[in-house]
mmCIF file of the N, C-alpha and C atoms, coordinates in Angstrom:
data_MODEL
# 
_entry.id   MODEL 
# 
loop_
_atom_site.group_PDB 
_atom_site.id 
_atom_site.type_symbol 
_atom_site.label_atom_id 
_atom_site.label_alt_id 
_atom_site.label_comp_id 
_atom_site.label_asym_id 
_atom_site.label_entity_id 
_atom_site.label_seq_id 
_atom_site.pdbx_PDB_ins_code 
_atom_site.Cartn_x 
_atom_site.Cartn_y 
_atom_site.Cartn_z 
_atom_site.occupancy 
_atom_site.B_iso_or_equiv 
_atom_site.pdbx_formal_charge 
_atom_site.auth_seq_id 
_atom_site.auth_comp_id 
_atom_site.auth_asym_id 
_atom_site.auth_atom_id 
_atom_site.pdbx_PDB_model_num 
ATOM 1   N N  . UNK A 1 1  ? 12.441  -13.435 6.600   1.00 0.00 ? 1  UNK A N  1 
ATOM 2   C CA . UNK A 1 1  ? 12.209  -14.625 5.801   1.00 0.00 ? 1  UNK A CA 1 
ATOM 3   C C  . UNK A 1 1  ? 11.593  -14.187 4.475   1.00 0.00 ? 1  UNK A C  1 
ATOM 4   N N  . UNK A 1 2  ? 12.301  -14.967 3.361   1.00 0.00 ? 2  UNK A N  1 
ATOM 5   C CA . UNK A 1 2  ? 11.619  -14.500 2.095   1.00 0.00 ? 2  UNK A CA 1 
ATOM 6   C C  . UNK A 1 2  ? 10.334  -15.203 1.710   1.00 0.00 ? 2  UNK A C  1 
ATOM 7   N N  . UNK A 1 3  ? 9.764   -14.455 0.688   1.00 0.00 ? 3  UNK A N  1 
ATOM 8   C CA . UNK A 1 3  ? 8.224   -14.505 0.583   1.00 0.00 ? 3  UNK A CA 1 
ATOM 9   C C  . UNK A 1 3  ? 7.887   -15.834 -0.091  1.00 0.00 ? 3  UNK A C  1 
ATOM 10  N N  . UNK A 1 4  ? 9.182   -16.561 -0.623  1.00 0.00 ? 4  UNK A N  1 
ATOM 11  C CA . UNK A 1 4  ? 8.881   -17.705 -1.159  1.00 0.00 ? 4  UNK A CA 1 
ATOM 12  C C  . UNK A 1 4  ? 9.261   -18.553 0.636   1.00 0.00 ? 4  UNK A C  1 
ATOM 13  N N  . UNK A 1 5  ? 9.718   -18.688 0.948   1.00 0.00 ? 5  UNK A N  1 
ATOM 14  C CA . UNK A 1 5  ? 9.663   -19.098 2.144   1.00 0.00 ? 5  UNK A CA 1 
ATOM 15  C C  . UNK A 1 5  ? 9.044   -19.516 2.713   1.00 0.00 ? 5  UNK A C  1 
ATOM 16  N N  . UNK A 1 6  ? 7.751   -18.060 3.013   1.00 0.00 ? 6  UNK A N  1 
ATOM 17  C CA . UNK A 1 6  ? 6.394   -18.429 3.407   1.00 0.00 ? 6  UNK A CA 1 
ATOM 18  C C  . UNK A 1 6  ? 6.072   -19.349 3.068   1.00 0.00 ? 6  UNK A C  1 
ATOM 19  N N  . UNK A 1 7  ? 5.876   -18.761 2.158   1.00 0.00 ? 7  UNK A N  1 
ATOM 20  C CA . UNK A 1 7  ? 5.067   -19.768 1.089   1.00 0.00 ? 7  UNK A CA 1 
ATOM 21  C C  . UNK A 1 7  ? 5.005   -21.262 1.248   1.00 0.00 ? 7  UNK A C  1 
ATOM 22  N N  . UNK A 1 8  ? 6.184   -21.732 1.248   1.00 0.00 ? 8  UNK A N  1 
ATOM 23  C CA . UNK A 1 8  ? 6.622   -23.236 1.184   1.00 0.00 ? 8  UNK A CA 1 
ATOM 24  C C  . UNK A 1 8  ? 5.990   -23.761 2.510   1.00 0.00 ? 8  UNK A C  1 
ATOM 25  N N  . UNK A 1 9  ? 6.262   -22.797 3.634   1.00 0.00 ? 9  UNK A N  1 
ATOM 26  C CA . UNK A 1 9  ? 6.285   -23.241 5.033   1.00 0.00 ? 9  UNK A CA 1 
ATOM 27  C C  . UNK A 1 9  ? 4.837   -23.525 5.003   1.00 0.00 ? 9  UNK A C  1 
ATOM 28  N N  . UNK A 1 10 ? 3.844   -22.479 4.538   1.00 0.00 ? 10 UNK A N  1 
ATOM 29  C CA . UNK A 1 10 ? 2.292   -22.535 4.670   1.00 0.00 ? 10 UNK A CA 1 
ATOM 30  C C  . UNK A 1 10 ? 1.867   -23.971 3.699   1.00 0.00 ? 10 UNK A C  1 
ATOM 31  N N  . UNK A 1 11 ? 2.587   -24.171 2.865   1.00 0.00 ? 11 UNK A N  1 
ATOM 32  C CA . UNK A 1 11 ? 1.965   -25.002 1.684   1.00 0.00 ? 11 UNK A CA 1 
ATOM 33  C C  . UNK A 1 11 ? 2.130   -26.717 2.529   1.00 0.00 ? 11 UNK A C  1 
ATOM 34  N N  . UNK A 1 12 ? 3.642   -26.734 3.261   1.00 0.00 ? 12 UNK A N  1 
ATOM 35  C CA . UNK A 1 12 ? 4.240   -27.709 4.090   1.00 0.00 ? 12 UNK A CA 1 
ATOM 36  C C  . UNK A 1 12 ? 2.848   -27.885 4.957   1.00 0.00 ? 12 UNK A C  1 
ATOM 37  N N  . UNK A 1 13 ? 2.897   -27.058 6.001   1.00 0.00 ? 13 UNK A N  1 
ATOM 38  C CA . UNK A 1 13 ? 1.496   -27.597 7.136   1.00 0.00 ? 13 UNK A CA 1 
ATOM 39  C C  . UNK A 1 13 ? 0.324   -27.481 6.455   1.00 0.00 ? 13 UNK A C  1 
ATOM 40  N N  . UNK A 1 14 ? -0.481  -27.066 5.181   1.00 0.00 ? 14 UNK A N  1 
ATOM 41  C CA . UNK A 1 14 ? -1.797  -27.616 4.842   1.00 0.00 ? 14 UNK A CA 1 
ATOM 42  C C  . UNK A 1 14 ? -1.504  -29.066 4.128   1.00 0.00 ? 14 UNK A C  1 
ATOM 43  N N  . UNK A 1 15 ? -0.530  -29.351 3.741   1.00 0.00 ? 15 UNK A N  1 
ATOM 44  C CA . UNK A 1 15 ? -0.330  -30.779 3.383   1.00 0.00 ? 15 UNK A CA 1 
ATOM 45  C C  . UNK A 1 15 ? 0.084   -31.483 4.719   1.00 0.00 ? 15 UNK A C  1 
ATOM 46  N N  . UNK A 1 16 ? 0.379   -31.294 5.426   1.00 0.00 ? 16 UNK A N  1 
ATOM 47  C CA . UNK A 1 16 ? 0.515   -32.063 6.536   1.00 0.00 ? 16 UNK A CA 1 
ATOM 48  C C  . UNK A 1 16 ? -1.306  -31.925 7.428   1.00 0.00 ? 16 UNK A C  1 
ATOM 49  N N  . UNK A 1 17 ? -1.811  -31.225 7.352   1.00 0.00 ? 17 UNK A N  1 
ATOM 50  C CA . UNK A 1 17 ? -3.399  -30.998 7.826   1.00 0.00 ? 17 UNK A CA 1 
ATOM 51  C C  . UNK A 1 17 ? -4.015  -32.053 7.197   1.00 0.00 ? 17 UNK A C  1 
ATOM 52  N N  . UNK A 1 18 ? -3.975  -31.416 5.794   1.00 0.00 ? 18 UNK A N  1 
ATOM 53  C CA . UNK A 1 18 ? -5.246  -32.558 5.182   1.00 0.00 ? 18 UNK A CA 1 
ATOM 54  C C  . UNK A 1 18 ? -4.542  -33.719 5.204   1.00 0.00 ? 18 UNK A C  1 
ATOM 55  N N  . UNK A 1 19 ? -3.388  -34.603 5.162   1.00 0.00 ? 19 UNK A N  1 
ATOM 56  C CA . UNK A 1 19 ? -2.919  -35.758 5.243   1.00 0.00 ? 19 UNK A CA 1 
ATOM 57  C C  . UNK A 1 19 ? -3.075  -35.795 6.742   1.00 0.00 ? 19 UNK A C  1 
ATOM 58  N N  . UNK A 1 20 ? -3.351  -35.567 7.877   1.00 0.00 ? 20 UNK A N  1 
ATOM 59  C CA . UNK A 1 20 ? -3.575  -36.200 9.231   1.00 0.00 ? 20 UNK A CA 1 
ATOM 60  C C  . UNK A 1 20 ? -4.713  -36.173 9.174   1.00 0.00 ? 20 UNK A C  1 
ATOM 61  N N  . UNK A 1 21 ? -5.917  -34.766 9.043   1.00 0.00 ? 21 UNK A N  1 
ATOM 62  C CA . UNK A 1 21 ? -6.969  -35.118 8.761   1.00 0.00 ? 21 UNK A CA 1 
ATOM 63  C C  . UNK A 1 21 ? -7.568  -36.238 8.014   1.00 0.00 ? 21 UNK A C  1 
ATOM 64  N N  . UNK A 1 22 ? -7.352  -36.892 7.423   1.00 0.00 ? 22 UNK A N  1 
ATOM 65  C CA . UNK A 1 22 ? -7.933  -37.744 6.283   1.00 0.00 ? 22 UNK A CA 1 
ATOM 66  C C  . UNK A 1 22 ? -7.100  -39.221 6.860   1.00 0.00 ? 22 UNK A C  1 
ATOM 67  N N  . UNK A 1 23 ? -6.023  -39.332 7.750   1.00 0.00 ? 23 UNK A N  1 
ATOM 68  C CA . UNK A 1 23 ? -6.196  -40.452 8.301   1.00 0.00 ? 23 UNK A CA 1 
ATOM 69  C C  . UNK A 1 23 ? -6.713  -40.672 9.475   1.00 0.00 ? 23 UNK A C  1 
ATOM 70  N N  . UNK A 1 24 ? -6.847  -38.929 10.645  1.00 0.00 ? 24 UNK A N  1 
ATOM 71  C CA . UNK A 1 24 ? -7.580  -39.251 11.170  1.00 0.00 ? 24 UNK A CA 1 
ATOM 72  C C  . UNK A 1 24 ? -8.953  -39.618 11.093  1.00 0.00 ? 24 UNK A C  1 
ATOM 73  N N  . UNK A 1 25 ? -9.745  -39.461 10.135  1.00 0.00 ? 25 UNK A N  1 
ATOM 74  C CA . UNK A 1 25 ? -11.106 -39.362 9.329   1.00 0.00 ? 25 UNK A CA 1 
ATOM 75  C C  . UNK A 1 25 ? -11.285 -41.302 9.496   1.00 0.00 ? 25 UNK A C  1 
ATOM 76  N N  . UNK A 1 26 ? -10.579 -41.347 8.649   1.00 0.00 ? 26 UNK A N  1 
ATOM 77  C CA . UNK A 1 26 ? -10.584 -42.672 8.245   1.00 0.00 ? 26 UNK A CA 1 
ATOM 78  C C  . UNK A 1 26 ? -10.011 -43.523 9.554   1.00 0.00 ? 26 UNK A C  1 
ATOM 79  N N  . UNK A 1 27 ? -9.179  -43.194 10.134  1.00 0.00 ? 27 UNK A N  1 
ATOM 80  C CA . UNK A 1 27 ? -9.166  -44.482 12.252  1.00 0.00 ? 27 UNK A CA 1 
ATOM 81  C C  . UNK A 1 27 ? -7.525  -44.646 11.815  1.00 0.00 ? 27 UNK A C  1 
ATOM 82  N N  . UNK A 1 28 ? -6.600  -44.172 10.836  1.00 0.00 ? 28 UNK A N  1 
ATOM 83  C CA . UNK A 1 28 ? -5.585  -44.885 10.568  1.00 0.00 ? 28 UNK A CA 1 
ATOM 84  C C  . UNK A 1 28 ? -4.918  -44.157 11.939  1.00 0.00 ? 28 UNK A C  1 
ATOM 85  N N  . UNK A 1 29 ? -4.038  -45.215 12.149  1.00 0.00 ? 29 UNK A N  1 
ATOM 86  C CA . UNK A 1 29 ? -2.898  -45.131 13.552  1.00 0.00 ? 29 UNK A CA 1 
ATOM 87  C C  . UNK A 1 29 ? -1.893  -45.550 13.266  1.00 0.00 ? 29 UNK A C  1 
ATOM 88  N N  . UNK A 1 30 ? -0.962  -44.745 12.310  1.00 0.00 ? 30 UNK A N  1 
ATOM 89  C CA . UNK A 1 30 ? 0.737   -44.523 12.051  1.00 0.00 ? 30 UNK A CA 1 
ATOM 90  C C  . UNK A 1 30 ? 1.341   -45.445 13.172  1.00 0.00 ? 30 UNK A C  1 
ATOM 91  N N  . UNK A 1 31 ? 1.558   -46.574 12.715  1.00 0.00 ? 31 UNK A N  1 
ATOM 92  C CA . UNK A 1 31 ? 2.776   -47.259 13.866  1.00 0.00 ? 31 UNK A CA 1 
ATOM 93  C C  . UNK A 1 31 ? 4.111   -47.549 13.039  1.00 0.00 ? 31 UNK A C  1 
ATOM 94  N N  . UNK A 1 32 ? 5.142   -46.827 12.716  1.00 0.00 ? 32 UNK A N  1 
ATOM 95  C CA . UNK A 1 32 ? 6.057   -47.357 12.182  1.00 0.00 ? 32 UNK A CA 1 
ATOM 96  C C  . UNK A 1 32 ? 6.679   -48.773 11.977  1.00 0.00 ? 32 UNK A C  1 
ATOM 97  N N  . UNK A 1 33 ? 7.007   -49.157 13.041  1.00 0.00 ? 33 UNK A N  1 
ATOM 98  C CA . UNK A 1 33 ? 7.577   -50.664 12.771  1.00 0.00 ? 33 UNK A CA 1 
ATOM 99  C C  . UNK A 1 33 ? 6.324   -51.662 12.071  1.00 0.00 ? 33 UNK A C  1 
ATOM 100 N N  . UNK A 1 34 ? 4.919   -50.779 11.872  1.00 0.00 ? 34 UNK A N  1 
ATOM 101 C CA . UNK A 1 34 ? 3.712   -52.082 11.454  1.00 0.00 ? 34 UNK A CA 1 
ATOM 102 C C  . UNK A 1 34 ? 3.840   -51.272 9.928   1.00 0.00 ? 34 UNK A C  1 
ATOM 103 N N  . UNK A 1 35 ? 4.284   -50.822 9.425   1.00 0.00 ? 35 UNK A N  1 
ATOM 104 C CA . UNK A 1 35 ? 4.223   -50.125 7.803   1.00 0.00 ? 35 UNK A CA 1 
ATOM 105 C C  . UNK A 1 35 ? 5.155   -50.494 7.645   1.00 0.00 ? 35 UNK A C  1 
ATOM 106 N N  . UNK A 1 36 ? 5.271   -51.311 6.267   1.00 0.00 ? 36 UNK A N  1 
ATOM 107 C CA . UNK A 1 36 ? 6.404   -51.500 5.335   1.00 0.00 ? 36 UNK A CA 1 
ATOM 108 C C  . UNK A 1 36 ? 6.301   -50.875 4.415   1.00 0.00 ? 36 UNK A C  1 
ATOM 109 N N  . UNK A 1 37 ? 7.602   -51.025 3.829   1.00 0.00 ? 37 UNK A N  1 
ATOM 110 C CA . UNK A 1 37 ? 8.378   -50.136 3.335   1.00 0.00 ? 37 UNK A CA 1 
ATOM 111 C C  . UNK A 1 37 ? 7.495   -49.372 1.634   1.00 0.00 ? 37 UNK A C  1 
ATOM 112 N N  . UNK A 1 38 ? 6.952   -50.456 1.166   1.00 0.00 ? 38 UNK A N  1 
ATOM 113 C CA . UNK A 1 38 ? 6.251   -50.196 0.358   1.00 0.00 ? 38 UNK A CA 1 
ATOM 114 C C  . UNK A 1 38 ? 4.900   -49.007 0.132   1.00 0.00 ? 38 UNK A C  1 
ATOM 115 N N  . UNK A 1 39 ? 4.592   -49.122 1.847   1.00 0.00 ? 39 UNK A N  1 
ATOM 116 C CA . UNK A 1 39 ? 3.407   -48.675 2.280   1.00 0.00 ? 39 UNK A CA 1 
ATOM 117 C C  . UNK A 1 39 ? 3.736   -47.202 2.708   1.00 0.00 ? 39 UNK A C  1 
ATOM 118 N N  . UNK A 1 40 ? 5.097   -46.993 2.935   1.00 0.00 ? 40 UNK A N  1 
ATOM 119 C CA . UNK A 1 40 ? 5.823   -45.803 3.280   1.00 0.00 ? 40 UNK A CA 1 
ATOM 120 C C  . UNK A 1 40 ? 6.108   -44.634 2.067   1.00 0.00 ? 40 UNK A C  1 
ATOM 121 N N  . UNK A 1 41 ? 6.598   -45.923 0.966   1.00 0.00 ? 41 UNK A N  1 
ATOM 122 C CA . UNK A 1 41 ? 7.026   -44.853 -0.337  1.00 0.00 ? 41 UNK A CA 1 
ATOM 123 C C  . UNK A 1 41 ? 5.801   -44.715 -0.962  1.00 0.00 ? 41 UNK A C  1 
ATOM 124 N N  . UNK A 1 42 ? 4.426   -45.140 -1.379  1.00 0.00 ? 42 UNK A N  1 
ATOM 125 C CA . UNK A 1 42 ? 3.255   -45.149 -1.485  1.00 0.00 ? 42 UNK A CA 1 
ATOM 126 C C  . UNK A 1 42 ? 2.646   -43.532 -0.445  1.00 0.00 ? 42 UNK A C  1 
ATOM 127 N N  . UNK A 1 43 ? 3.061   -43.419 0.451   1.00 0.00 ? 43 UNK A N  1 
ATOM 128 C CA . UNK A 1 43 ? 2.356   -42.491 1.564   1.00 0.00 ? 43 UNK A CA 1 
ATOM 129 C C  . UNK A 1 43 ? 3.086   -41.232 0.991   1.00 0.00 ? 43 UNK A C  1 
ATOM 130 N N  . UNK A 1 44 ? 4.780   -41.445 0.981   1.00 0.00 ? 44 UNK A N  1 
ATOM 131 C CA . UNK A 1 44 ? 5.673   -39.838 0.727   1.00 0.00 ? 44 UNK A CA 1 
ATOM 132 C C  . UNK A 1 44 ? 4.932   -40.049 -0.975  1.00 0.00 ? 44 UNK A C  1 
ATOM 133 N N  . UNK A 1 45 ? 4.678   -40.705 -1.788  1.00 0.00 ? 45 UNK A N  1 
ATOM 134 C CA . UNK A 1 45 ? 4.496   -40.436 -3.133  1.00 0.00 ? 45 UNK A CA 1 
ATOM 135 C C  . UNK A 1 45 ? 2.995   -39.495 -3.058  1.00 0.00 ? 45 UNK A C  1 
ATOM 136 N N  . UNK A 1 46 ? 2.066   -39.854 -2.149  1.00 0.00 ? 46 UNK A N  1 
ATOM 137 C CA . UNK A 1 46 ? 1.342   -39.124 -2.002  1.00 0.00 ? 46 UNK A CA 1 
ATOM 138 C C  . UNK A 1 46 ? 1.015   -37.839 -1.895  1.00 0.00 ? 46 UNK A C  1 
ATOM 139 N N  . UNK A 1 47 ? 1.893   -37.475 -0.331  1.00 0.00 ? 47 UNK A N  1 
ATOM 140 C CA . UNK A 1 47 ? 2.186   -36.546 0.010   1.00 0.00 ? 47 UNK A CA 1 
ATOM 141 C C  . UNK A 1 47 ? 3.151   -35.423 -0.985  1.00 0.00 ? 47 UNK A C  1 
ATOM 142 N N  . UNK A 1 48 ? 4.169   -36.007 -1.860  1.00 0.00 ? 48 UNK A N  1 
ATOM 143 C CA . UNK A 1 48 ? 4.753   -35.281 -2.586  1.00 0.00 ? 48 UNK A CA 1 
ATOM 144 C C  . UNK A 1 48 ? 3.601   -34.733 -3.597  1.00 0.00 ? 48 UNK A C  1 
ATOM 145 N N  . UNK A 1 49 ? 2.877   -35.311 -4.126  1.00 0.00 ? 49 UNK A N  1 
ATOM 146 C CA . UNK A 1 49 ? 1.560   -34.946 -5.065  1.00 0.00 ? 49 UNK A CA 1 
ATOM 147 C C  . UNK A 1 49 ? 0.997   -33.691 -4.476  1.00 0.00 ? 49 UNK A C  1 
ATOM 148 N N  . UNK A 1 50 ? 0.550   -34.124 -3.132  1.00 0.00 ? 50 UNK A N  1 
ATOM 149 C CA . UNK A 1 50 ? -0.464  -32.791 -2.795  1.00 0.00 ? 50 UNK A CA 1 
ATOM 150 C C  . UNK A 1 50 ? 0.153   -31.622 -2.757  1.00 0.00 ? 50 UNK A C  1 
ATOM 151 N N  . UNK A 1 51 ? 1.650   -32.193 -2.676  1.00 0.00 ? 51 UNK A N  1 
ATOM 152 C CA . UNK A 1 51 ? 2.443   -30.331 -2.048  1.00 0.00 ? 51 UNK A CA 1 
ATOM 153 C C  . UNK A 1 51 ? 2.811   -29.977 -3.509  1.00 0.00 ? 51 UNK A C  1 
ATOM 154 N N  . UNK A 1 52 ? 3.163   -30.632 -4.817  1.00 0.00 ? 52 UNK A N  1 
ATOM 155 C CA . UNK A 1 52 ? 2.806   -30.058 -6.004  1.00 0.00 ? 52 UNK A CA 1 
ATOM 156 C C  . UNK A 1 52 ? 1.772   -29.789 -6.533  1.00 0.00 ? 52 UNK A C  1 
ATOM 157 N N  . UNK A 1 53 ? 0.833   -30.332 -6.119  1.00 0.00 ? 53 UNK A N  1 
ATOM 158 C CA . UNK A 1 53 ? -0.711  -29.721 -6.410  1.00 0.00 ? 53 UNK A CA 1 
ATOM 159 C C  . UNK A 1 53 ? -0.935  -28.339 -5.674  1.00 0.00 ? 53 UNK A C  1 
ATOM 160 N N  . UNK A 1 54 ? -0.918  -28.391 -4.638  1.00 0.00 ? 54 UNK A N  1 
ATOM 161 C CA . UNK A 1 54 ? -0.901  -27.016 -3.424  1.00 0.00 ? 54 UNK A CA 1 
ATOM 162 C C  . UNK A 1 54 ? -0.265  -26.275 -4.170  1.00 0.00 ? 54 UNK A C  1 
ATOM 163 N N  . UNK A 1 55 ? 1.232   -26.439 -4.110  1.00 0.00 ? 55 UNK A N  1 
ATOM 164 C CA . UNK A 1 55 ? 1.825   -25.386 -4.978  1.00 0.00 ? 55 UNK A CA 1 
ATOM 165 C C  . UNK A 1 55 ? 2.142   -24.645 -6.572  1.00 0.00 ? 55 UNK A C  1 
ATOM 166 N N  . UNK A 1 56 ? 1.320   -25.637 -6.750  1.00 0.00 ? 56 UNK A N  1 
ATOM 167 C CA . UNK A 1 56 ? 0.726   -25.446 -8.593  1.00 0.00 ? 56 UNK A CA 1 
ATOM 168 C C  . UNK A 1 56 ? -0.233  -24.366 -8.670  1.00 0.00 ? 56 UNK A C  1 
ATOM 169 N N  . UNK A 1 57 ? -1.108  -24.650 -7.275  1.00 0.00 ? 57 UNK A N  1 
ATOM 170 C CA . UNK A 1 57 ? -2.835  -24.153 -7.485  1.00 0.00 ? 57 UNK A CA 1 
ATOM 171 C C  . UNK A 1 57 ? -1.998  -22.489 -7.099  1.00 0.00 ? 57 UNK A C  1 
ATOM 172 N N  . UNK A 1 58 ? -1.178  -22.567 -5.682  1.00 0.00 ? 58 UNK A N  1 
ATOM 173 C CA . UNK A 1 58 ? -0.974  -21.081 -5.617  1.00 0.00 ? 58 UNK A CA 1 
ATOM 174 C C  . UNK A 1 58 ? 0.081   -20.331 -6.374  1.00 0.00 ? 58 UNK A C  1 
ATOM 175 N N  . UNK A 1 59 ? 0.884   -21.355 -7.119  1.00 0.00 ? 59 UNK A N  1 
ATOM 176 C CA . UNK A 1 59 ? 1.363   -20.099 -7.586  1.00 0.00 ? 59 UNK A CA 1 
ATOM 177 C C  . UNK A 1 59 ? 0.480   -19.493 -8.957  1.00 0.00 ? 59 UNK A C  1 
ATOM 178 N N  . UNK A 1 60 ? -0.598  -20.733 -9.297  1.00 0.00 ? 60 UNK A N  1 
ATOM 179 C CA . UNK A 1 60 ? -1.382  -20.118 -10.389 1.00 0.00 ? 60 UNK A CA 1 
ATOM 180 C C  . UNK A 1 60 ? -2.033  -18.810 -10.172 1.00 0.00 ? 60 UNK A C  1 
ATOM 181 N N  . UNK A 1 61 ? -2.345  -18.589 -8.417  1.00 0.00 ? 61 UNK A N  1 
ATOM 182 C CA . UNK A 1 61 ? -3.051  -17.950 -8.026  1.00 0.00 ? 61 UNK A CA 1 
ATOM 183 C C  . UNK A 1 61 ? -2.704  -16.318 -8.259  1.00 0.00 ? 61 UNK A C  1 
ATOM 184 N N  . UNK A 1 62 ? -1.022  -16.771 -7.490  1.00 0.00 ? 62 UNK A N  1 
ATOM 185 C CA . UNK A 1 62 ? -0.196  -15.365 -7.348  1.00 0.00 ? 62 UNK A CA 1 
ATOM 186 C C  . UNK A 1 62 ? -0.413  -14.454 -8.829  1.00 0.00 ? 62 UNK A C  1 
ATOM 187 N N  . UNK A 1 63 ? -0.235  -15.794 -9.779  1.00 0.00 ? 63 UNK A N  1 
ATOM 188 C CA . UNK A 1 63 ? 0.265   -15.276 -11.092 1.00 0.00 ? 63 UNK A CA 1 
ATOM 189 C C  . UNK A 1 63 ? -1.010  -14.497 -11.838 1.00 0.00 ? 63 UNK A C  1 
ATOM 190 N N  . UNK A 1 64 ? -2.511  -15.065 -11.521 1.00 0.00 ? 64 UNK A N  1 
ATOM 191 C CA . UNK A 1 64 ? -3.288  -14.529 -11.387 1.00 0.00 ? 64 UNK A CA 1 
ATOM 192 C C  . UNK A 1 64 ? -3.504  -12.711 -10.530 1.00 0.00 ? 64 UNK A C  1 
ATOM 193 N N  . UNK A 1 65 ? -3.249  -12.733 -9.698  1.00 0.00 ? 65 UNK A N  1 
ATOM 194 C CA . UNK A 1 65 ? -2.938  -11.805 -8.914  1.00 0.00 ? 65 UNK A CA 1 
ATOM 195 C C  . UNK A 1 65 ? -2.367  -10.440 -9.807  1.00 0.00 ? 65 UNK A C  1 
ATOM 196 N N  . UNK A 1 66 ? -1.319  -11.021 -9.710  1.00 0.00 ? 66 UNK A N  1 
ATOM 197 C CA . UNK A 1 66 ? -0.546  -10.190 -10.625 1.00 0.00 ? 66 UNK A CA 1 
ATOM 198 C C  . UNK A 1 66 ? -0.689  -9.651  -11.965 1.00 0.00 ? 66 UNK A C  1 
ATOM 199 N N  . UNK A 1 67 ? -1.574  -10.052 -12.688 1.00 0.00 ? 67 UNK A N  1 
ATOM 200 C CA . UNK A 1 67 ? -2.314  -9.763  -13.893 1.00 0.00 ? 67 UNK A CA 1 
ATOM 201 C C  . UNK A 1 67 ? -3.144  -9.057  -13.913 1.00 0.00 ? 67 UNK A C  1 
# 
């Protein structure tokens, strides 16, 4: 598997961590048929944020690295 690969895969489950963490934190209980639709694209808009944030911060990191 290539090294960007990793990468993605690791960046995928800490955004999936801190997004369960933080609803488990808070009591939320994911019931699909009780979330509309609004409340759904609101949640992936979220989630898309953190995994460009995540992956902003590391590849700043790598690039750091490498310098």
């Amino acid at each position: 598997m290539s090294k960007n690969k990793d990468f993605e895969n690791v960046s995928s489950q800490i955004v999936d961590m801190i997004v369960g963490s933080t609803l488990k934190k808070h009591g939320v209980k994911l019931d699909p048929q009780k979330i509309d639709s609004k409340e759904k694209e609101e949640l992936r808009r979220i989630v898309n944020n953190l995994q460009e944030s995540v992956d902003a911060f590391t590849k700043k990191k790598d690039k750091d690295k490498k310098e």
